[in-house]
C-alpha positions, -999 to 999 in steps of 0.1 A, spaced: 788 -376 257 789 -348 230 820 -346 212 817 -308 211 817 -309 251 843 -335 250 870 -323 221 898 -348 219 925 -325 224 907 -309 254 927 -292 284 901 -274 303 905 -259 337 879 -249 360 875 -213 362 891 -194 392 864 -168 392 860 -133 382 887 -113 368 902 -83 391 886 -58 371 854 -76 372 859 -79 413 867 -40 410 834 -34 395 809 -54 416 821 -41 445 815 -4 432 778 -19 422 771 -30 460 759 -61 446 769 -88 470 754 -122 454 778 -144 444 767 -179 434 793 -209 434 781 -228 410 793 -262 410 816 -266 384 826 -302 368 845 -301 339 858 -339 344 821 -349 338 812 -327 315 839 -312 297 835 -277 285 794 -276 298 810 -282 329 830 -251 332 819 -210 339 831 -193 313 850 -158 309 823 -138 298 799 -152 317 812 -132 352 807 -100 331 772 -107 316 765 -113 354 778 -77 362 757 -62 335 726 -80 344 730 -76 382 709 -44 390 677 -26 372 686 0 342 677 28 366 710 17 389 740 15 361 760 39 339 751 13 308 746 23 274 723 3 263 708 -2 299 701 -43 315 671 -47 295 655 -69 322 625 -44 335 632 -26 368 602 -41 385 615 -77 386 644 -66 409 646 -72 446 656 -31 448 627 -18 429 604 -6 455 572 -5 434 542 -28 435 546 -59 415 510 -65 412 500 -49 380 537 -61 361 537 -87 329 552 -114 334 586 -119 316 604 -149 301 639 -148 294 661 -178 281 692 -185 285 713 -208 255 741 -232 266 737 -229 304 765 -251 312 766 -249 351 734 -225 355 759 -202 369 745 -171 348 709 -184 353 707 -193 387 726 -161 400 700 -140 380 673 -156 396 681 -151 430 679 -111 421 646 -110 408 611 -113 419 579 -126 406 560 -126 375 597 -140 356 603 -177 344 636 -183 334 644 -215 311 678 -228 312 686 -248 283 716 -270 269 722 -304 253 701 -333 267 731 -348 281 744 -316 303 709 -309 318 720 -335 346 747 -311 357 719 -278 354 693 -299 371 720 -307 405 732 -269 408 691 -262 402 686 -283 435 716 -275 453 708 -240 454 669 -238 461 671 -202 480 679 -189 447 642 -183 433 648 -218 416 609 -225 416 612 -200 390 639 -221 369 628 -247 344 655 -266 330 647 -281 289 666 -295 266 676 -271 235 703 -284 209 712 -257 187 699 -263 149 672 -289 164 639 -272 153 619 -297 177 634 -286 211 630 -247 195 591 -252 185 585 -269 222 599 -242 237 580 -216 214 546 -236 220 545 -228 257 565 -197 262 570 -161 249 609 -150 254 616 -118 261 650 -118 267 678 -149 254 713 -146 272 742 -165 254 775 -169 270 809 -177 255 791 -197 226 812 -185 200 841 -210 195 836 -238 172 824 -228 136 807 -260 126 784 -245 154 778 -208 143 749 -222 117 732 -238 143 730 -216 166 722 -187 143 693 -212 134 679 -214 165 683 -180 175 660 -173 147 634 -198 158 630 -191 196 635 -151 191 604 -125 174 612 -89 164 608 -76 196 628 -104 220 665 -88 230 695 -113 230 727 -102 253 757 -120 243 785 -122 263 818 -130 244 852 -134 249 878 -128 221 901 -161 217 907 -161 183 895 -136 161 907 -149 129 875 -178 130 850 -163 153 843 -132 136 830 -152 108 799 -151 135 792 -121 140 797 -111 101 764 -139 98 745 -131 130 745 -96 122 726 -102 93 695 -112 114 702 -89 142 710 -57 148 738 -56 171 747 -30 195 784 -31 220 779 -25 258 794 9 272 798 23 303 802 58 318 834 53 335 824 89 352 794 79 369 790 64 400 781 23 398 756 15 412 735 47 425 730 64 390 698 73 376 692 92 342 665 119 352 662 139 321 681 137 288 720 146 284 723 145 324 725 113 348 716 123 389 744 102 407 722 110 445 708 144 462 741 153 476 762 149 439 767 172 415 750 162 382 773 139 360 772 147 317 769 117 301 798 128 277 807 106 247 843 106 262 834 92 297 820 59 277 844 32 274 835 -5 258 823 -26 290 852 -54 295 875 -37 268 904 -42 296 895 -83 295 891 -89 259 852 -94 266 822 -77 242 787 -77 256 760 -70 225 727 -65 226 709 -80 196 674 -73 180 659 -96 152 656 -72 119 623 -79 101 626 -104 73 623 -79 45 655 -59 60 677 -93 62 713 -82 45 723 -100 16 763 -96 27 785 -103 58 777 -74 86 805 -53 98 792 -43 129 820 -61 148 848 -53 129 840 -18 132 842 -21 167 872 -40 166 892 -14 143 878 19 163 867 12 196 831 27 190 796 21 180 789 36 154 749 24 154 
C-alpha cells in the first residue's frame, strides 16, 4: 500500500456527509442526486475517504452555468446536462478528468447528471483503482459506461503521456489534494502534462493548515491563473439565468436581480473551503516568483483578477 495513503500516524474517519450549509444549499439548487459512495478508509486509508471539499465541488458542478448565481460559472457546457432541453446532436464531445479520485464519489455523481458526447476518466494510484473500479460497478445507473478508470500517479510522466495519447481534457477536477508537500511538485508536474492552454482545472480545497499548504498555491499559480469561486447570495439557486450584462432574470414572475459586487460572497467561505478555477498561462508568461493570488484572497476576501 502507498505510504501517502497509509501515513503512520493516521486517524482517519469516514466522512459523515455534507456540511449543513452545503445541505442548505443543494436543497435551494433542487438538485436531488446524492450518490453514497462507498467509503473504506480501513482498506485504503486516506483514498478511501470523501473528502471536505469534495461535497462542495459537487454543489458547484451540479447544474449548467445558465442555472447558478456563480462567478466564474460550472465550466462544464450546458448541453451535457440532463436539464438542457436542446438537441445533443450537433455538440463536441468533452473529456474531463478528474486527479485523486479516491472513492469516485465526485466522478461518479457527475456522471449520473450529464448526457452524451462526455468521457470522464477517473484516475488515482494503481493500487486504489480497485476501490474506483467496485463503486464504478456498484453504481451502473450512474452513466458509468461513460467512466473509464486509469492509473495516474502524480509526477509519473508515463501514466500522463498515456492518458495524453488517447484523450483531449477539457476539464481536470482535483479534490482536497493539497496536504502533504513532498507531493505539491508532483502534482504540479502532472498538472502541467495532462492540461493545454485552453483545459480549465476546478480545485476544490479545504484550509487545514495554512502555514504549509499555501506554499502550493504560491507554485501552482505560476502555471495557472487562478480565479476564487463566488456566489450571488441575492439570487435565487437554482432558477437564475444571466440575460444581458449587469442583470441576472431569476423567472417571468421576479423582479430582475443586479448582480452587485456586494451580493458576492466566496463560495464555502462559512466552511473554510476555496474552489479555484485554473487556466495554464503560455510558457512565455510563466512567473519567475511565488504567486500571491491566494494570499490575497486570504487577507481581503476578494478577487482581485
Amino acid at each position: 500500500m502507498n505510504s501517502f495513503n497509509h501515513p503512520s500516524n493516521l486517524n482517519v474517519e469516514p466522512s459523515q456527509g455534507p456540511s449543513e450549509s452545503q445541505k442548505l444549499f443543494r436543497r435551494r439548487s433542487g438538485d436531488k442526486i446524492e450518490l453514497r459512495s462507498l467509503q473504506d478508509v480501513k482498506t485504503f486509508g486516506l483514498a478511501g475517504k470523501v473528502w471536505d471539499s469534495t461535497y462542495a465541488l459537487d454543489l458547484y458542478l451540479c447544474l449548467p452555468p445558465d442555472h447558478f448565481a456563480f462567478d466564474p460559472p460550472c465550466p462544464i457546457p450546458s448541453y451535457l446536462f440532463h436539464h438542457d432541453a436542446r438537441t445533443q446532436y450537433h455538440s463536441s464531445h468533452y473529456t474531463i478528468l478528474e486527479l485523486g479520485s479516491g472513492t469516485g464519489y465526485l466522478g461518479i455523481t457527475l456522471a449520473s447528471r450529464l448526457v452524451p458526447p462526455f468521457t470522464l476518466i477517473l484516475t488515482d494510484l494503481p493500487d486504489v483503482l480497485p476501490l474506483l473500479n467496485r463503486n464504478v460497478s456498484n453504481n451502473s445507473r450512474a452513466n458509468t459506461d461513460h467512466i473509464i478508470v486509469a492509473p495516474l500517479e502524480w509526477g509519473n510522466s508515463a501514466h500522463s503521456e498515456c492518458i495524453n495519447s488517447k484523450h483531449r481534457i477539457d476539464l481536470v477536477i482535483a479534490s482536497d489534494l493539497v496536504y502533504f508537500p513532498e507531493l505539491f511538485d508532483p502534482l504540479i508536474k502532472t498538472l502541467l502534462e495532462i492540461c493545454g492552454e485552453e483545459t480549465i482545472v476546478v480545485f476544490g480545497y479545504k484550509v487545514r493548515a495554512q502555514w504549509k499548504e499555501e506554499a502550493f498555491w504560491e507554485q501552482v499559480g505560476r502555471f495557472f491563473y487562478l480565479k476564487a469561486v463566488r456566489v450571488n447570495t441575492k439570487a435565487r439557486t437554482g432558477i437564475c439565468n444571466t440575460v444581458r450584462e449587469g442583470t441576472t432574470k431569476v423567472d417571468e414572475r421576479e423582479n430582475v436581480v443586479e448582480e452587485n459586487e456586494a451580493n458576492f460572497r466566496i463560495f464555502g467561505e462559512e466552511d473554510g473551503i476555496f474552489i479555484f478555477i485554473g487556466r495554464k498561462r503560455a510558457k512565455e508568461k510563466y512567473k519567475r516568483g511565488v504567486d500571491d493570488t491566494f494570499a490575497t484572497i486570504q487577507l481581503l476576501q476578494i478577487d482581485l483578477l
